[in-house]
N, C-alpha and C positions, 0 to 999 in steps of 0.2 A: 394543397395547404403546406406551407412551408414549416417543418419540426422546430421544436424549440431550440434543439442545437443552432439550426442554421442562424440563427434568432439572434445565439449568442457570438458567432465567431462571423457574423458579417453587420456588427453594430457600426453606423455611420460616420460614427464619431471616432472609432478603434479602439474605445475602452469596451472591458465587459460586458455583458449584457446581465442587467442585475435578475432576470427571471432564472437564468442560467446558473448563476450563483446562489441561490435562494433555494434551487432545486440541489444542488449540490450539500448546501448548509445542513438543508434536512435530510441529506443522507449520510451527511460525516455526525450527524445527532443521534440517526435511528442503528446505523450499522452495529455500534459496539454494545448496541442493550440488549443481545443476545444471549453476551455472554459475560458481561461486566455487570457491577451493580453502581449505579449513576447518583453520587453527590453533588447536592446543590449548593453552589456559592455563589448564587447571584448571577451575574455579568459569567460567571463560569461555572463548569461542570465538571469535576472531577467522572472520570468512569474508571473503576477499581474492579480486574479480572480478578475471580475466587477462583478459579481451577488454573491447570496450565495451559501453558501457549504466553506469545508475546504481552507483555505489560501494555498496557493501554497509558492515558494522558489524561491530561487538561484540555478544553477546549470552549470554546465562547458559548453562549447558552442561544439559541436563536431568538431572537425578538427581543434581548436585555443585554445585549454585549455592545452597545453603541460607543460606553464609555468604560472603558478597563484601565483601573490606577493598578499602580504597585502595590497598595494596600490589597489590592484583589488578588493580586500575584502571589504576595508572602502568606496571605491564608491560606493558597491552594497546599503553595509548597508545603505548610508546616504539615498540614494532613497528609502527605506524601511520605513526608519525614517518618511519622507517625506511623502510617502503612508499611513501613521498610519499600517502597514504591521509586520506581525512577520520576526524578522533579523534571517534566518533560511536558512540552504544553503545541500543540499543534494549531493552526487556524491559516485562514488564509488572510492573504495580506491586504487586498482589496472591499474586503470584507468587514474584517474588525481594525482598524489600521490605529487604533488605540495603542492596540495588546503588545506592535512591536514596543513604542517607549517605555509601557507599561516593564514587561519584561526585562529591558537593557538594564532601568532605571534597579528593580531587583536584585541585577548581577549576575542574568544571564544572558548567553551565548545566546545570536539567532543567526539559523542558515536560512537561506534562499534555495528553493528548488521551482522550477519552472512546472504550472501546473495545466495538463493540457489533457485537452478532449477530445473525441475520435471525429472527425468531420464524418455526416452524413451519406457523403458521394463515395468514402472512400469502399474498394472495394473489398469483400470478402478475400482476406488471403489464401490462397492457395498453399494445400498441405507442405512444411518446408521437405527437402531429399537431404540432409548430411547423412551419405553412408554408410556406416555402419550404427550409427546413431538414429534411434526411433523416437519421435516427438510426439504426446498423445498427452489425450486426458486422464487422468487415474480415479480409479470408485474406489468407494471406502471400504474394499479386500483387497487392492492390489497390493502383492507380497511388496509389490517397491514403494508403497507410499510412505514409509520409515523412513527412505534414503531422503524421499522427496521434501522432506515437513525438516530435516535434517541440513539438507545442503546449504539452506541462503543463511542460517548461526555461521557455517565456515565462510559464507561470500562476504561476508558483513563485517564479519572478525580480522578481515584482511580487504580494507575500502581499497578503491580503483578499480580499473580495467585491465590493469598488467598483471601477467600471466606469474601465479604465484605457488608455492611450494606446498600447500596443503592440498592432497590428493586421495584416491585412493583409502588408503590405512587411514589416514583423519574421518574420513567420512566412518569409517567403518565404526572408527573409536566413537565415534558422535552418536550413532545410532547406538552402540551398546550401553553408551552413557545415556540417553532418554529411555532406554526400553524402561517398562516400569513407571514410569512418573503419569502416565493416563496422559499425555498430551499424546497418539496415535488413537487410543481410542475417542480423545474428545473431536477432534480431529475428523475423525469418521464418522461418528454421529454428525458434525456439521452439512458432511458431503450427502448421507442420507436424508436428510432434513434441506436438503435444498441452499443452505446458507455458504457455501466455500464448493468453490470448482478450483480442482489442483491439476496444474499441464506439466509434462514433464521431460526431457530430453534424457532416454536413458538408455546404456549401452554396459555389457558386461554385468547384469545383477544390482546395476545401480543408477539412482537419477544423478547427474551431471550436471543439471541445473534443473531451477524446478521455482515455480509462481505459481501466486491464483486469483479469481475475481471473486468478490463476494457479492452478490444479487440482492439488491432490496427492491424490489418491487421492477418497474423496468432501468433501474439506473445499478451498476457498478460498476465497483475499481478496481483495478488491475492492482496487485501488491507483493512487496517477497519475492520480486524476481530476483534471482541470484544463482552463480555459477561457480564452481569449484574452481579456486583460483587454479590448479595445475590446467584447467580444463577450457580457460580463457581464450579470444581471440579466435574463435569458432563459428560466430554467429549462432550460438546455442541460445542467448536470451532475447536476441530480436527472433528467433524460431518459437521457444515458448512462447513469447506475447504473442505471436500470427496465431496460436493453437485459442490462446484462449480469447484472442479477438473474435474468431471464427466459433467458438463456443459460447460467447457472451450473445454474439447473436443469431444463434441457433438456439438460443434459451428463451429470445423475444427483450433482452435489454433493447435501451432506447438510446440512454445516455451511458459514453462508459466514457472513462477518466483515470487519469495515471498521474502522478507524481514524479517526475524523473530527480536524477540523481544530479544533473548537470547540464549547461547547455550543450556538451558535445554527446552526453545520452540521449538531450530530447533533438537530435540532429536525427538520431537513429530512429525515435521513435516515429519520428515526421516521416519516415518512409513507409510506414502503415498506415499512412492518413490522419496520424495524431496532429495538432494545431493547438498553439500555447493559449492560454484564459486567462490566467492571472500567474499567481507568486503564491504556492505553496511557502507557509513558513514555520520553524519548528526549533522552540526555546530549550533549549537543556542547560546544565550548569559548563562550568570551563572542567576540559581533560585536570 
């Protein structure tokens, strides 16, 4: 019997296959009610984090987002507004292909990121070797899981691939600046509780780069991979993703799926057997 992946990424036609996307929908719905609490707006869903850890979004409501005007747009935002909340709205593109116009029409910015699923055949990666550098998974005592939950704020704060000046001392600062805010303990309850697997490349006292997958049922997404920009050009975040490829299904996921950052990222990820689906897309306001 042939898996529903293969379902999706060998459709006759070279478009998506809409069970694949459908199963996807409902995990980009169910993932954030763990820890958000989920406003209805119709055609969308606000989901509004109460504790810390990253802001969550906007996003299509499954079964009612056929048609998304502007007017559906400026409602969300204004609650956003309202929340002190980032006006950020995520969906894929094949999916809701309303929300882009909807959105532009608003006045806000939309990226493309190439959205791709792990093919079936591909094989279990093999543990990566960088030398001095050890690549694993961290449980919710690991004294490093501070650096870890810390690193991709500094990879993020500094976009690209090229190798960049925050090192070391930053990271250090970063963690002393979260100690206290309860985002390490919420953090670790996740990982007790099953819901966030965190991989990490860590060397000297500290993660180096560091992602995780979160598991809903047999489908997750690989997310938050990020690298200390001193620390770039190492093959340290195609190593994390192998860890937690190999741990998503050593977990018994079925489907797992990434977001890349760019076509010359999803070049990299295509070497772990990832295979693109559609067009991740993701509204925020202009810099």
């Amino acid at each position: 019997m042939r898996s529903v992946m293969t379902d999706a990424l060998s459709a006759a036609d070279g478009r998506p296959d809409g069970a694949m996307l459908d199963r996807l929908e409902g995990y980009y719905d169910a993932v954030p009610r763990s820890s958000a609490r989920a406003e209805d707006f119709g055609p969308l869903t606000l989901f509004h984090r109460e504790g810390p850890g990253w802001p969550f979004y906007a996003r299509p409501t499954p079964g009612r987002a056929g048609a998304v005007g502007a007017a559906d747009v400026e409602r969300v935002r204004a609650r956003q507004r309202e929340l002190g909340v980032p006006e950020s709205f995520e969906w894929v593109a094949e999916t809701t292909p309303s929300l882009r116009a909807a959105a532009l029409e608003s006045g806000l910015v939309v990226h493309e990121h190439p959205l791709m699923v792990l093919a079936p055949e591909a094989p279990v990666p093999d543990p990566p070797a960088r030398g001095d550098v050890a690549v694993r998974v961290l449980g919710p005592d690991d004294p490093l899981l501070a650096s870890a939950l810390a690193v991709p704020h500094l990879a993020f704060g500094a976009p690209g691939t090229g190798v960049g000046e925050a090192g070391a001392a930053e990271l250090d600062a970063a963690v002393r600046e979260r100690a206290g805010d309860g985002s390490l303990e919420e953090s670790a309850g996740r990982i007790r509780a099953g819901l966030t697997r965190v991989a990490a490349a860590v060397a000297d006292g500290r993660a180096l780069c560091a992602g995780q997958h979160q598991p809903v049922g047999p489908v997750s997404e690989i997310v938050g991979v990020g690298t200390l920009p001193a620390a770039r050009r190492r093959g340290l975040a195609l190593a994390v993703t192998a860890v937690l490829v190999a741990d998503a299904r050593s977990q018994g996921v079925e489907t797992l799926f990434l977001s890349a950052g760019d076509d010359d990222v999803a070049r990299l990820y295509a070497r772990l057997g990832f295979r693109r689906l559609a067009t991740a897309l993701i509204a925020e306001p202009a810099p």
